[in-house]
GUFIGU-688144 format. One line per 3 residues: number of its first residue (from 1); for each residue z, y, x of C-alpha. Coordinates in pm, 1 decimal, decimal comma. Layout:
! GUFIGU-688144
NUM) Z:Y:X | ...
This chain:
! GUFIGU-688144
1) 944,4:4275,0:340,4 | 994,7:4657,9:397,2 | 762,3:4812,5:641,1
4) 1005,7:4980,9:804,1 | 1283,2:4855,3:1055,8 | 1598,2:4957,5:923,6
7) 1866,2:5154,8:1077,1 | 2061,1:4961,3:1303,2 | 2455,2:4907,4:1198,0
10) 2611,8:5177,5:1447,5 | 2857,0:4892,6:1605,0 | 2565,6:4636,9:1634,8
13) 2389,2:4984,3:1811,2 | 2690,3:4996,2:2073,6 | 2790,9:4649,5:2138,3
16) 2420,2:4634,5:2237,3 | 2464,4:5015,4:2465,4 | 2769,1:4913,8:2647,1
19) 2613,8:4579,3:2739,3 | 2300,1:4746,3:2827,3 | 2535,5:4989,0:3041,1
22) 2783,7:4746,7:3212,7 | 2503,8:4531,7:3279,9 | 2235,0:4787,5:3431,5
25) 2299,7:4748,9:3810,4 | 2328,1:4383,3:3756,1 | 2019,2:4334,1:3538,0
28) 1804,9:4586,8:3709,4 | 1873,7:4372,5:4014,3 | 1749,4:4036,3:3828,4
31) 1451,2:4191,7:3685,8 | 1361,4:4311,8:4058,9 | 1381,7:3909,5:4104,1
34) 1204,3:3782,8:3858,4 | 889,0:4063,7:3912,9 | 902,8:3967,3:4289,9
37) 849,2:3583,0:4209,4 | 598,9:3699,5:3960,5 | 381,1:3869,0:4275,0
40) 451,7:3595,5:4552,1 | 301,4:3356,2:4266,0 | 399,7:3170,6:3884,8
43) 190,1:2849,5:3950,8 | 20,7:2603,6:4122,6 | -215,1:2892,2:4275,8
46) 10,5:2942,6:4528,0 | 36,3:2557,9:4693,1 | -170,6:2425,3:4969,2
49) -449,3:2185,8:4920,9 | -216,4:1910,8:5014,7 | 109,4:2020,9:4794,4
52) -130,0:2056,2:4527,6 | -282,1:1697,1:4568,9 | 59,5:1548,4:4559,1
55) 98,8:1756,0:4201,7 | -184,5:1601,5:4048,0 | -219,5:1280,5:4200,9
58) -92,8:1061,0:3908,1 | -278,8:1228,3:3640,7 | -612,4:1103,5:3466,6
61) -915,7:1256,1:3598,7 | -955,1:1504,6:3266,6 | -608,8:1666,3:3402,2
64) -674,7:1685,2:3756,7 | -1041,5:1855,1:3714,7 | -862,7:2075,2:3511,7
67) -614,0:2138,8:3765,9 | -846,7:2197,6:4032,9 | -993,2:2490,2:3830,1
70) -709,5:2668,8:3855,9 | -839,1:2890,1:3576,5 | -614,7:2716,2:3305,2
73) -245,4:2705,3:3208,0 | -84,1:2435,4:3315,1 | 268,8:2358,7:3144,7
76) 606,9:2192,8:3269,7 | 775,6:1947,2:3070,4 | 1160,8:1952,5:3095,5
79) 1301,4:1716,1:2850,4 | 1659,3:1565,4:2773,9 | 1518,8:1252,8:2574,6
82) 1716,7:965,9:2612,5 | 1728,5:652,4:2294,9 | 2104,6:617,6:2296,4
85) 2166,8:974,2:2124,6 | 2044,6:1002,7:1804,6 | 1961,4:1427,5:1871,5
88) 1719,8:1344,5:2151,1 | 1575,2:968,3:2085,7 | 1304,8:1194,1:1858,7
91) 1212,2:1310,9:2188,0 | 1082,3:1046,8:2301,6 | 700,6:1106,9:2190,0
94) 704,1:1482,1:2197,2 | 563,7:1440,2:2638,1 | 220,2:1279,4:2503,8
97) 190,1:1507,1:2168,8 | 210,4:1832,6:2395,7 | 5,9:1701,5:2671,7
100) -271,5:1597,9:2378,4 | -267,4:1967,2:2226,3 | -263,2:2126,3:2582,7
103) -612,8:1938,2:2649,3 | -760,4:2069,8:2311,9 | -653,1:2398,6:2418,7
106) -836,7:2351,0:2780,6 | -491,7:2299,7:2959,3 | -303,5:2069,9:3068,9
109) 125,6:1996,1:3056,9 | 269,9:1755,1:3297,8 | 610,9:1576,2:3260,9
112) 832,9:1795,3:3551,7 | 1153,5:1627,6:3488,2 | 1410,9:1493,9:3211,6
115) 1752,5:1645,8:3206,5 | 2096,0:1449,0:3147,5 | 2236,6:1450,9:2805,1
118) 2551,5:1346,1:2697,6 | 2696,9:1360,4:2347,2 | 3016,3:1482,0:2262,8
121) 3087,8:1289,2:1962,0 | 3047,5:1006,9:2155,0 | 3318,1:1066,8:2430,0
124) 3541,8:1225,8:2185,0 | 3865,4:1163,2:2329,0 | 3765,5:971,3:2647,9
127) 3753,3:1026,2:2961,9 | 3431,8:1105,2:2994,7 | 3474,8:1416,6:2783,9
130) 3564,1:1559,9:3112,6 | 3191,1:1603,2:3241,9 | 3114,3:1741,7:2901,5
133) 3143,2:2124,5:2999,6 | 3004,3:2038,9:3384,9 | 2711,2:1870,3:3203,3
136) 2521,9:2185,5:3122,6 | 2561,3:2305,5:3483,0 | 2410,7:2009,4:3570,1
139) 2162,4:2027,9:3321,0 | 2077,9:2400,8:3502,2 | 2064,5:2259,8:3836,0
142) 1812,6:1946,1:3727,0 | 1601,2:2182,3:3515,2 | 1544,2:2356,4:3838,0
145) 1492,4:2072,7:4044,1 | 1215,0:1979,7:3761,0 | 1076,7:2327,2:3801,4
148) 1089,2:2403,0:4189,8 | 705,5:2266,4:4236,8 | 604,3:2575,4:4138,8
151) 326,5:2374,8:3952,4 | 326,1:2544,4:3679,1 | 219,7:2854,0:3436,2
154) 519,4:2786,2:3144,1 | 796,1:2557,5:3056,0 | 877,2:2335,9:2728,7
157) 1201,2:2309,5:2705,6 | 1307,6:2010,6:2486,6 | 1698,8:1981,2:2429,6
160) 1884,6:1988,2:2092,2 | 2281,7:1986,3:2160,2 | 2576,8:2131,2:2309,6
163) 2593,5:2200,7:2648,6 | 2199,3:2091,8:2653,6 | 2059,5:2422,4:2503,3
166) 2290,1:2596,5:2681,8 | 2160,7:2462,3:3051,3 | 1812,0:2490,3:2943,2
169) 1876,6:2835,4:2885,3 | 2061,3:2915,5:3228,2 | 1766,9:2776,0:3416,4
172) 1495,2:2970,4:3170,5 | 1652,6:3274,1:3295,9 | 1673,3:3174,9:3663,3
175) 1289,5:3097,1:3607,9 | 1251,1:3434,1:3412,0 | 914,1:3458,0:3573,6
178) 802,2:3215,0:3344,4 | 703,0:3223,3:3002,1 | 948,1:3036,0:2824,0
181) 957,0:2803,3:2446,1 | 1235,6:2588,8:2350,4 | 1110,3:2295,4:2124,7
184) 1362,3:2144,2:1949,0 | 1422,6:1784,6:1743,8 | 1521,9:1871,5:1401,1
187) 1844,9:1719,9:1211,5 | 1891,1:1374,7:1034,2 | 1884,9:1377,8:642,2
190) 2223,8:1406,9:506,3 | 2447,0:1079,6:467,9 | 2807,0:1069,6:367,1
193) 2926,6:1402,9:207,1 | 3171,6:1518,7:468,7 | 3474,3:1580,7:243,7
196) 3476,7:1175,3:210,4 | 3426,5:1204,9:642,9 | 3697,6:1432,0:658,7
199) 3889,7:1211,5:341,0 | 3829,8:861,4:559,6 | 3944,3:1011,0:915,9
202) 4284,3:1137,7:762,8 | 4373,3:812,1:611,4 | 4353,4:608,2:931,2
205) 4519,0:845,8:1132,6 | 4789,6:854,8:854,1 | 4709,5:391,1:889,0
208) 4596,5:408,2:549,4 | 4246,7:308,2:610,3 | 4114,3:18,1:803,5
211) 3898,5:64,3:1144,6 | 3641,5:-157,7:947,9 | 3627,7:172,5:650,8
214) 3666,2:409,1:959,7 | 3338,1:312,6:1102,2 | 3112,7:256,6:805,6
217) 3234,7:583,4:706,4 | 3131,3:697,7:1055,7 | 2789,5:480,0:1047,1
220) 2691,9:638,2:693,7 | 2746,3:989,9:840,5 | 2535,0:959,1:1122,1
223) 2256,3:714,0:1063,6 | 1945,8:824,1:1187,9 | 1761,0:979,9:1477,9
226) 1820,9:1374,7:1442,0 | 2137,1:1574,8:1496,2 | 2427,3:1551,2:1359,1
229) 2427,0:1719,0:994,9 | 2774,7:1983,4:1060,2 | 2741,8:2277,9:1156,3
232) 2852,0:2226,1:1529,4 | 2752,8:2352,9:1847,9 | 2399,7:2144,4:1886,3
235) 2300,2:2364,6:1510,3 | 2423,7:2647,1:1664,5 | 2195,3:2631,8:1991,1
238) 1880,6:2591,3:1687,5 | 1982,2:2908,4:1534,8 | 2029,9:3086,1:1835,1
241) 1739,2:3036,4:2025,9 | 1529,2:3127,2:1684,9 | 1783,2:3414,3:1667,7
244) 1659,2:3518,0:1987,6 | 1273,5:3430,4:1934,4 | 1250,1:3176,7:2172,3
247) 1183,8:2892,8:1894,6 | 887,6:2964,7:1673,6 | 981,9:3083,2:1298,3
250) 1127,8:2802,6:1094,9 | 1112,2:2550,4:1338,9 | 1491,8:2508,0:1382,0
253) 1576,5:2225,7:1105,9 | 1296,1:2088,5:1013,4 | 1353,4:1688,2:973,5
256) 1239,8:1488,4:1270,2 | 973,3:1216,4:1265,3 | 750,1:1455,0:968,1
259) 426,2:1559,8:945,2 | 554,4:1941,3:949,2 | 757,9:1876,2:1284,1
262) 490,3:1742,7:1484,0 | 284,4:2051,9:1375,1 | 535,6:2253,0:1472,6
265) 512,6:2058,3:1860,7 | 136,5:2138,0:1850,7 | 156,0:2435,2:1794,1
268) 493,6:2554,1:1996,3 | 247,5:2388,9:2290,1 | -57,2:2604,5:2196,2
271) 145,0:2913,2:2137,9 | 300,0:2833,8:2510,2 | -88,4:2858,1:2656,4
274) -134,9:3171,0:2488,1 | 193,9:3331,9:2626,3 | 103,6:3236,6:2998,7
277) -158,6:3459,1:3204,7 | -433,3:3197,5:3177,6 | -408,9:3218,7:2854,7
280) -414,0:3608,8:2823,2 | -81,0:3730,0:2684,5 | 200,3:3709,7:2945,5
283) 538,5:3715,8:2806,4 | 758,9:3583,8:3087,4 | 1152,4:3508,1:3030,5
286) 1261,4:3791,3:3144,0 | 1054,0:4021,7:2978,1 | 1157,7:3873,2:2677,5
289) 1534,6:3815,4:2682,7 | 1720,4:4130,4:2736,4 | 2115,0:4283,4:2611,4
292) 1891,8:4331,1:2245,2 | 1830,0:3917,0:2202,1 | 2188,8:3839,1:2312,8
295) 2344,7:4045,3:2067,2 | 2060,6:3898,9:1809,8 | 2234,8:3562,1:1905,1
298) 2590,4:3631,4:1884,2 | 2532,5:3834,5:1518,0 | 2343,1:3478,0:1410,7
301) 2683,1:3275,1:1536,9 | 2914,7:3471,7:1361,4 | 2685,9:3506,6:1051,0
304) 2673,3:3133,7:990,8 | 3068,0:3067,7:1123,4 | 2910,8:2867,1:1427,6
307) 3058,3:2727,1:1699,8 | 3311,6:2884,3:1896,5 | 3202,7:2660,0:2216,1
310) 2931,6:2951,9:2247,3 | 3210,8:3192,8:2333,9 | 3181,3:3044,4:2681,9
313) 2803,6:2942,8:2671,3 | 2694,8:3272,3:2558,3 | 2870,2:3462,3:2823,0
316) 2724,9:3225,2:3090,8 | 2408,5:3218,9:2940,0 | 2341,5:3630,6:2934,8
319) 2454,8:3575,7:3286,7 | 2195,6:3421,1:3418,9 | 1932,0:3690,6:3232,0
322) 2146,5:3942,6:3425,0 | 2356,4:4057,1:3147,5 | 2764,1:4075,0:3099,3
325) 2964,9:4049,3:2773,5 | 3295,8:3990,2:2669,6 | 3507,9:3847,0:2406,5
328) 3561,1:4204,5:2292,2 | 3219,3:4213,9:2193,7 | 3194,9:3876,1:1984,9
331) 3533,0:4069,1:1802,5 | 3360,6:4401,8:1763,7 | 3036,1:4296,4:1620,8
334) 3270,7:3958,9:1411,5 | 3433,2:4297,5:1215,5 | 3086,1:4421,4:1094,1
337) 2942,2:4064,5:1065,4 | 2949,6:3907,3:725,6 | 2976,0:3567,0:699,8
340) 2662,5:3443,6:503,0 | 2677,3:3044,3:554,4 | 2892,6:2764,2:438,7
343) 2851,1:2469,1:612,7 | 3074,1:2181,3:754,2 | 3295,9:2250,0:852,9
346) 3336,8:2598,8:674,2 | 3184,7:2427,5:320,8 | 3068,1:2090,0:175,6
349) 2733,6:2140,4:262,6 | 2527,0:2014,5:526,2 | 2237,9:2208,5:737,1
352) 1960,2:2005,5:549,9 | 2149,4:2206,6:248,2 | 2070,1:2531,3:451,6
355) 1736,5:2433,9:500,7 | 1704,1:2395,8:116,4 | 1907,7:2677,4:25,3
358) 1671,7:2914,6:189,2 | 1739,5:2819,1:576,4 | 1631,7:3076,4:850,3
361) 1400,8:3260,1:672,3 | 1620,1:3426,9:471,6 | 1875,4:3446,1:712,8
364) 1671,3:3679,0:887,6 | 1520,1:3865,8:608,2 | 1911,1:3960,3:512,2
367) 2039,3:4016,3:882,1 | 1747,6:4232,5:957,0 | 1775,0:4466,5:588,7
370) 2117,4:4541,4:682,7 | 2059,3:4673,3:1009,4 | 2258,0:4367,6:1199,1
373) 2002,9:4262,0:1442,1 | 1740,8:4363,3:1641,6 | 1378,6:4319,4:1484,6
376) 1182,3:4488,5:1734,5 | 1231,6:4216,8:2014,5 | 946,1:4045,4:2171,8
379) 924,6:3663,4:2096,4 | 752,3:3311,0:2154,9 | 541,8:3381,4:1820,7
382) 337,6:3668,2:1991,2 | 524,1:3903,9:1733,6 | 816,6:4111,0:1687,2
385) 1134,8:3953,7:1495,0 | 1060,2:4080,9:1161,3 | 741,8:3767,0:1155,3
388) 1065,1:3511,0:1096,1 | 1127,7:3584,6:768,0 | 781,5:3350,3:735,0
391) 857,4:2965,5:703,3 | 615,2:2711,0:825,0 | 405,8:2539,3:543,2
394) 144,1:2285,6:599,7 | -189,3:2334,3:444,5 | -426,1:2047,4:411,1
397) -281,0:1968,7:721,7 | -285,7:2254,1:891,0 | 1,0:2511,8:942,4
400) 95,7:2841,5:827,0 | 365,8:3089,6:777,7 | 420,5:3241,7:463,6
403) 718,0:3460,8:343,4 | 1051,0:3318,7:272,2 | 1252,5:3309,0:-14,6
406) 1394,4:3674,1:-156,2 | 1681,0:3496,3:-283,9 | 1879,9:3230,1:-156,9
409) 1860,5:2869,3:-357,8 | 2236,9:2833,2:-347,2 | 2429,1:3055,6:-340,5
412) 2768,4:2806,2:-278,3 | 2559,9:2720,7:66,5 | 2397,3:3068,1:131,7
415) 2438,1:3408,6:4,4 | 2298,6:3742,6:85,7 | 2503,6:3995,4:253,5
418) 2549,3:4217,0:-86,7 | 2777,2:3925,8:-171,4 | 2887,2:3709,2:164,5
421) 3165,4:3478,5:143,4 | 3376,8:3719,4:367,9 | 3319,7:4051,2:533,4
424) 3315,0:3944,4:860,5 | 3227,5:3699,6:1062,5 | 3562,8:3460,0:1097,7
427) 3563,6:3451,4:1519,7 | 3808,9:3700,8:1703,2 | 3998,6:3695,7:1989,8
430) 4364,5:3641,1:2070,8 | 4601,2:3857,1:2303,8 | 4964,8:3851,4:2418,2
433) 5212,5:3731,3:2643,0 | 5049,8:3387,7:2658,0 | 4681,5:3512,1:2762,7
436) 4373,0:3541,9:2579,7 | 4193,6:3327,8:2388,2 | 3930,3:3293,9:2048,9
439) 4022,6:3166,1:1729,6 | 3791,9:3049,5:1473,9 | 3951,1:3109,7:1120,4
442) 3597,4:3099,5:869,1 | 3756,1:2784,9:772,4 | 4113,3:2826,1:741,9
445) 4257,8:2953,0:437,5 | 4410,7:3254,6:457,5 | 4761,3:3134,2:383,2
448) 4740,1:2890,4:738,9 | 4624,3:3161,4:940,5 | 4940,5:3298,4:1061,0
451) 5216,9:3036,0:1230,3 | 5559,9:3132,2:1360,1 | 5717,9:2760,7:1479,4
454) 5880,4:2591,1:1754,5 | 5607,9:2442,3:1985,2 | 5584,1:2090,2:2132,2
457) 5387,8:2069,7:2475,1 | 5161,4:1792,6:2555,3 | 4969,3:1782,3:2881,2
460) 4732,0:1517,3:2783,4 | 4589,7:1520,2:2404,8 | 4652,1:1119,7:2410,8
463) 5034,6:1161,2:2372,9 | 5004,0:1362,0:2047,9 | 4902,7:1087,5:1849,9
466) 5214,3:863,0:1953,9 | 5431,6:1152,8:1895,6 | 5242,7:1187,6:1545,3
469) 5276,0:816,4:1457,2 | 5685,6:808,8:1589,6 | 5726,6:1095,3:1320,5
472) 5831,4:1435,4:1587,1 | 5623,4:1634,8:1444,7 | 5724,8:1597,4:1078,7
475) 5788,9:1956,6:1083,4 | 5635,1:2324,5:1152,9 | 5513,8:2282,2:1465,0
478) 5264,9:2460,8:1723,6 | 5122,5:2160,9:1938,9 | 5033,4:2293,2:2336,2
481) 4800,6:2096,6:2507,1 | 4794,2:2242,6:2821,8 | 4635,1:2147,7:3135,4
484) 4299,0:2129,4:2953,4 | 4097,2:2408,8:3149,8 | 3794,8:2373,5:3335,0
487) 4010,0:2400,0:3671,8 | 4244,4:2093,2:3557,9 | 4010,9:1828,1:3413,1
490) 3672,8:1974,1:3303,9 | 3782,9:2157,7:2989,1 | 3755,4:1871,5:2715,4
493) 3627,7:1922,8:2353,6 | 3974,8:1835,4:2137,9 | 3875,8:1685,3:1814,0
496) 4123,1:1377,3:1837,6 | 4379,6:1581,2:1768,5 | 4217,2:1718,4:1445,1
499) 4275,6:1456,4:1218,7 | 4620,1:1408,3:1263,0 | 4720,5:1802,2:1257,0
502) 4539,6:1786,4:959,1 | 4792,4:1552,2:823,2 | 5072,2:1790,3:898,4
505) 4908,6:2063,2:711,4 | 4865,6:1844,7:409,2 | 5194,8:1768,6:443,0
508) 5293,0:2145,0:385,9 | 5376,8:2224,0:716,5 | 5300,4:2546,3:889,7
511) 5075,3:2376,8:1221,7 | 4850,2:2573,3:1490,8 | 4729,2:2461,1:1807,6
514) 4724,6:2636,3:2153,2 | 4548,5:2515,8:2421,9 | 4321,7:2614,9:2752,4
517) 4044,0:2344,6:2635,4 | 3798,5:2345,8:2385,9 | 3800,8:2269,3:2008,3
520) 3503,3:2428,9:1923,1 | 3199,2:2300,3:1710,0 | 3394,8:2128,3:1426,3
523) 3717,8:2276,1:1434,2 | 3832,4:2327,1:1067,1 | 4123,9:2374,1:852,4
526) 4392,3:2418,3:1132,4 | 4444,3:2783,3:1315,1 | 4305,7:2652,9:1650,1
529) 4384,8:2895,7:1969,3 | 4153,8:2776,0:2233,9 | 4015,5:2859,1:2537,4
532) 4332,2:3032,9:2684,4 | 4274,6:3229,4:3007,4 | 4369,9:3203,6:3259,1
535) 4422,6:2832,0:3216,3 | 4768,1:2690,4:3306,8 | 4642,7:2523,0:3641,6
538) 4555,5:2868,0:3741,6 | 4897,3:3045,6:3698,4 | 4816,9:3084,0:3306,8
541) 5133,7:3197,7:3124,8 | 5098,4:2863,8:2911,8 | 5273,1:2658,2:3238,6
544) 5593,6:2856,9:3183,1 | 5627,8:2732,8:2838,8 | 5895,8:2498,8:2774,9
547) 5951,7:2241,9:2455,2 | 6094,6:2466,5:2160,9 | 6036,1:2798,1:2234,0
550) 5932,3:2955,4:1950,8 | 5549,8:3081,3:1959,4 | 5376,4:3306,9:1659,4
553) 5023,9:3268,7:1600,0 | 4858,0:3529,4:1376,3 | 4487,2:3490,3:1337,8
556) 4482,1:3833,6:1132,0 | 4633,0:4078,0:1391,7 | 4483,1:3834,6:1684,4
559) 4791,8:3870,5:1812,4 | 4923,9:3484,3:2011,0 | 5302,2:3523,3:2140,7
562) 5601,9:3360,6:2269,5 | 5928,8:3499,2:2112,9 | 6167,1:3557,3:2446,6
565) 6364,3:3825,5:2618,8 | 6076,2:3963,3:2876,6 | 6316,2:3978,5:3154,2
568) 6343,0:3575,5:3129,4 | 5989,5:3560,6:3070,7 | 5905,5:3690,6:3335,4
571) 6174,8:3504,4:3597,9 | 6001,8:3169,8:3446,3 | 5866,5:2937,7:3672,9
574) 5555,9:2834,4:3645,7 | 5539,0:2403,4:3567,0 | 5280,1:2218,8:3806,3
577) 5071,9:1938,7:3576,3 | 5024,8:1578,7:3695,1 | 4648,9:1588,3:3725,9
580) 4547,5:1287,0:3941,0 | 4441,2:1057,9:3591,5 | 4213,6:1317,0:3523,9
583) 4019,0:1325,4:3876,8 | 3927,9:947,7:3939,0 | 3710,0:707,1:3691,7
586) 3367,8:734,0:3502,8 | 3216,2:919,6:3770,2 | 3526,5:1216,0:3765,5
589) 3576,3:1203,6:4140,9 | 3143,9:1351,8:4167,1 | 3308,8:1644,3:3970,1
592) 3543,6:1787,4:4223,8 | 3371,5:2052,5:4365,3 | 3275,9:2170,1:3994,7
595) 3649,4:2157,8:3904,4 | 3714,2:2397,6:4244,6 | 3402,2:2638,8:4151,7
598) 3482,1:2636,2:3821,2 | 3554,6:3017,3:3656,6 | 3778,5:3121,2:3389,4
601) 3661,5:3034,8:3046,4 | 3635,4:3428,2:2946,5 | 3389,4:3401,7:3186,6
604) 3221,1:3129,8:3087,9 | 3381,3:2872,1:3274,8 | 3071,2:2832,6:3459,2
607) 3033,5:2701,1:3861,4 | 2757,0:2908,8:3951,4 | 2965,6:3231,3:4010,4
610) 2813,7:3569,5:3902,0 | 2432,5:3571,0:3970,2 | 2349,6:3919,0:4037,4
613) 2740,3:4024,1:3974,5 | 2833,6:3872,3:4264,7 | 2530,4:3994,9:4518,1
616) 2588,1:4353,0:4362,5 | 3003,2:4283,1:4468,0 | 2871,4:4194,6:4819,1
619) 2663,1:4501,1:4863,4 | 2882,5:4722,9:4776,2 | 3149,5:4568,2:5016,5
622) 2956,5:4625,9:5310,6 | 2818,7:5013,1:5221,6 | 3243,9:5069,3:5229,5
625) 3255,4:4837,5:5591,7 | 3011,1:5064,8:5718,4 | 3160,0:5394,7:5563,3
628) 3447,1:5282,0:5737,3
């Protein structure tokens, strides 16, 4: 590894300036915040004798002597273990394995609360896909519930998938004050290649394949504890958060239930002791996540052609730390970004084949030659960035870092950025006379990137597949599904609809989709326009489309537009959707004040409204009310 940082790319250098800059009211206001609940107290210090003998009351009398001291860290346990979902059932004994290794270290860690988790491949297509998006809010707001005893000196944060990560991260920042490490799970070994996934899914939709072959295709894909193998949104959280130091190096995608992962608990629990003021190196949240990690994270998504979901949680995410950014930026820094990974649903290979291939370690070691990302960022590890080109080795049982591979393994899985498999990073945003939106073309083929067809609207995905099986859409064809935003029914994850567009495409026909919800984390082989804004329930120019207007898609120019005379554009009325099936059932109706509160997906489609943003907006309302 050079000794030497290099130069930073001069995009990556003002992506992260204008951040900094557009941000600097708002973040100075949240660090203000942060250092002010830093002084009035970080732990259980601060509680009376009789709060404080409520916080230890259950625990053994090792614990509560310890706790009594008050000169040792103490550490809060957030967790989103449940045994239904394979991601999190590892979970399950990470609680006693932290509090063990706190007690060698002369601290203690207490279980503060568990945090809902809900799995998108398991409400694919149901109704209770709807909560999906709300879930991570949720997952904020219970984090903090966990957190508000002010018992304690850090936080373990123990999620693994989509809007998980995310929520955990919103309520990190909102507890900035804290010192912060995200322990994650680890992925399943592989099981069915997922060209033969891909292969079975396309046959029954096409009612060539038997529900019986449909789900021991499923059952052979995912068949363990661990996540999911593609390279969705739950991999992309991993990466991320090591991206942004706040996993140690390595950790990321290591299997679960393995010698090396439970080393890797130990010690993200003793590292957490160090990083607390007991333990005499503070690094608090705050002080650690700044405009320099975000970018760090979004370079790392576009890098490996991960999910496009974070094109919402990203934006809410830096939010919370105080922090704005755009879809111009993901599209600025996509154009300097090459794309180093191939992984399903860009390749044949799964993330254990990253892992193998070379995994984070070299990631980093290429991202950080070429100037991409920022090494000199503070993280859990008690280093700078540059320590994660190390990988974790165990030995005789103990663990260590040493350096990472200088050259990737396989080179069909992971290449160098000398030789990427494209230039950029495959993510870019779309413009025109029917909003804005982000498209995700790493992999679609170049020759499926740009559709000019007449569109067919659906308002709820269901009716596709009956138009699909009654043959209307044997033909080019742009399918809107409108009525999808987080306004109209909680902003649903798509992937239904994948398998049968597919078809189309095999078919020869030129197909896209357009939509205000979410297709996200496995979206593959068809030109997918998601996320429009604003949405059509909230006077989004896709309500005034009608059945066979004639929309162009072109993923290349990022260009998304209806082909009409402007005047009658613009006289169009807007079309009101029949909402009322999406608002009652599977616990929907709780949901209706999110659905109200809920912001546009550019800006992150979040209920929370603008953190600091918003207090800054208010202040400088009432300096003009008393100008006036």
């Amino acid at each position: 590894m050079a000794s030497t940082t290099p130069a930073l790319n001069p995009t990556v250098a003002d992506v992260t300036r204008r951040i900094r800059e557009r941000s600097s009211e708002r973040r100075a206001l949240y660090e203000s915040r942060m250092a002010d609940q830093h002084r009035r107290g970080v732990h259980r210090g601060e509680l009376s004798c009789g709060n404080l003998a409520h916080g230890f009351a259950a625990c053994g009398e090792t614990d509560k002597n310890s706790l009594k001291l008050m000169n040792s860290a103490n550490l809060g346990i957030i967790s989103a273990y449940n045994d239904m979902l394979s991601a999190h059932q590892p979970l399950e004994t990470f609680p006693e394995t932290i509090k063990a290794a706190a007690r060698a270290m002369g601290s203690t860690a207490q279980f503060a609360g568990g945090v809902p988790a809900m799995c998108d491949g398991v409400t694919q297509g149901q109704p209770g896909m709807e909560l999906s998006l709300f879930s991570r809010d949720v997952i904020a707001m219970a984090t903090a519930v966990g957190l508000s005893h002010n018992m304690f000196d850090a936080a373990l944060y123990l999620g693994v998938c989509d809007k998980i990560v995310p929520g955990l991260f919103i309520a990190a920042a909102r507890f900035g004050h804290l010192p912060a490490m995200f322990v994650p799970a680890g992925p399943m070994p592989s099981g069915l290649p997922n060209k033969e996934k891909a292969r079975i899914r396309q046959l029954f939709a096409e009612g060539k394949a038997s529900r019986e072959d449909l789900l021991e295709a499923e059952s052979q894909s995912y068949h363990s504890p661990g996540t999911c193998t593609f390279y969705g949104t739950a991999n992309s959280n991993q990466l991320m958060m090591e991206m942004m130091g706040l996993h140690l190096p390595g950790t990321s995608f290591v299997n679960p239930g393995t010698e090396m992962r439970e080393a890797l608990t130990r010690y993200a629990t003793e590292q957490a002791v160090r990083n607390t003021e007991p333990g005499g190196d503070y690094r608090p949240f705050y002080k650690q996540i700044d405009e320099r990690a975000i970018v760090n994270a979004i370079v790392g998504l576009l890098a490996s052609g991960g999910s496009t979901n974070h094109t919402l949680h990203l934006v809410a995410m830096a939010a919370a730390a105080g922090l704005t950014i755009t879809w111009e930026d993901f599209t600025d820094l996509s154009a300097v970004t090459p794309s180093l990974m191939q992984v399903y649903p860009n390749g044949q290979a799964d993330i254990n084949h990253f892992q193998a291939a070379g995994g984070m370690s070299y990631l980093f070691r290429e991202l950080l030659a070429a100037g991409l990302i920022h090494g000199d960022i503070p993280t859990v590890f008690g280093t700078d960035l540059t320590a994660y080109t190390r990988e974790p080795f165990l030995e005789e049982g103990k663990l260590t870092w040493r350096e990472g591979p200088e050259k990737s393994l396989d080179e069909e899985v992971l290449r160098g950025v000398a030789a990427p498999f494209a230039t950029t990073g495959g993510l870019t945003v779309v413009d025109g006379n029917l909003g804005r939106g982000v498209i995700k073309v790493s992999a679609v083929k170049p020759e499926h990137r740009v559709v000019e067809a007449p569109i067919r609207i659906f308002e709820d995905q269901n009716d596709l597949k009956g138009a699909f099986e009654a043959g209307d859409l044997d033909r080019d064809v742009i399918a809107v599904v409108r009525f999808q935003g987080p306004k109209a029914n909680g902003m649903p994850e798509l992937h239904k609809l994948t398998p049968y567009l597919g078809v189309l495409q095999d078919r020869g026909y030129k197909v896209a989709l357009v939509t205000d919800g979410r297709m996200s984390g496995a979206s593959g082989k068809v030109p997918a326009a998601i996320h429009i804004s604003p949405e059509a329930l909230d006077g989004g120019p896709l309500a005034k489309l009608r059945d066979g207007d004639i929309v162009r898609l072109d993923a290349d120019s990022g260009s998304l537009e209806v082909k009409i005379d402007a005047h009658e554009w613009a006289e169009r009325e807007l079309r009101v959707g029949d909402l009322d099936h999406y608002h009652v059932g599977l616990g929907r109706e709780l949901f209706g004040g999110f659905r109200h509160l809920a912001m546009r997906g550019e800006e992150g489609a979040g209920v929370f409204g603008g953190f600091e943003a918003d207090d800054l907006a208010r202040q400088e309302s009432q300096i003009h009310e008393d100008d006036a």
